[in-house]
C-alpha positions as CSV (number, residue, x, y, z in Angstrom):
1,X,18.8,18.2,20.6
2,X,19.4,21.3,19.1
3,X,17.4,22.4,15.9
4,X,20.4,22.6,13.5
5,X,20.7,18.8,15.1
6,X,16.7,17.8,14.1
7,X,16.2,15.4,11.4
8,X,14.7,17.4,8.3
9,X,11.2,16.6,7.6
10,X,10.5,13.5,5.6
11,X,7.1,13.8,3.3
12,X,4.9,11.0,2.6
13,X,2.0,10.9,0.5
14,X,-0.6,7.9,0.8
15,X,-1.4,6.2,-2.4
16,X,-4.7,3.9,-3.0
17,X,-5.5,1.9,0.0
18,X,-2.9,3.5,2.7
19,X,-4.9,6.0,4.9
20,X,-2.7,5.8,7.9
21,X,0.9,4.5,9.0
22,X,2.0,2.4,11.8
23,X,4.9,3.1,14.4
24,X,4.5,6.8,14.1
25,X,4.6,8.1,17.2
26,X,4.4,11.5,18.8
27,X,1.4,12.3,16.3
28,X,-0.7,15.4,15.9
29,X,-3.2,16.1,13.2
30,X,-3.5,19.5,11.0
31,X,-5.4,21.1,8.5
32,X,-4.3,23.9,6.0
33,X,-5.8,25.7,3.2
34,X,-2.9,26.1,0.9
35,X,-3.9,28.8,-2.4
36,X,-4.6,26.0,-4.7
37,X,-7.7,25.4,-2.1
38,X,-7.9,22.4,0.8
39,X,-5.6,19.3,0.2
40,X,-7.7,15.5,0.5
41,X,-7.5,15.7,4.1
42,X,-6.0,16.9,7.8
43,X,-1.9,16.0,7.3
44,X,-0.4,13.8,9.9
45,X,3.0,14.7,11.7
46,X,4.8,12.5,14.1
47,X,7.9,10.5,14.5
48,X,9.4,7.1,13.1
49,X,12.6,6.4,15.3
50,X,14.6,10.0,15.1
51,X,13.1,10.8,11.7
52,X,10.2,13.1,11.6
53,X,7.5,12.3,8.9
54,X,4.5,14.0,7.4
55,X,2.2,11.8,5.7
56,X,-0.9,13.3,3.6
57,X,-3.9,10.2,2.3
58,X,-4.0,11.3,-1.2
59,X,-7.6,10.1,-2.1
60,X,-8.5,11.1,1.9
61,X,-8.9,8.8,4.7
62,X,-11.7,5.9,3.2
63,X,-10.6,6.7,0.0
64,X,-13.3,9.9,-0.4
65,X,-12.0,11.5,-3.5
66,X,-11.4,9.6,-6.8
67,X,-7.4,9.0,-8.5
């Protein structure tokens, strides 16, 4: 597959109670400091069939940081 071929990213952010996703496959973990400062946690990458996702916890995995 060439890159003009690759399935664009697809974004997903996490609301209350979903810290993690199931059938992802192919995953790695990152963090990033963005200039706004550090987002709620490490961003997960990985693959759901031929679509590649992103998915972000948006209170943090175990639901660290308040809505």
């Amino acid at each position: 597959m060439t890159k003009k071929d690759e399935q664009p990213l697809l974004g997903i952010v996490g609301w209350s109670g979903l810290y993690e996703m199931d059938g992802v496959e192919d995953l790695a973990e990152e963090r990033l400091t963005t200039p706004f400062g550090d987002p709620s946690d490490a961003y997960v990458t990985g693959k759901i069939g031929v679509q590649r996702v992103a998915f972000l916890p948006r209170h943090g995995r175990g639901h660290r940081i308040s809505p």
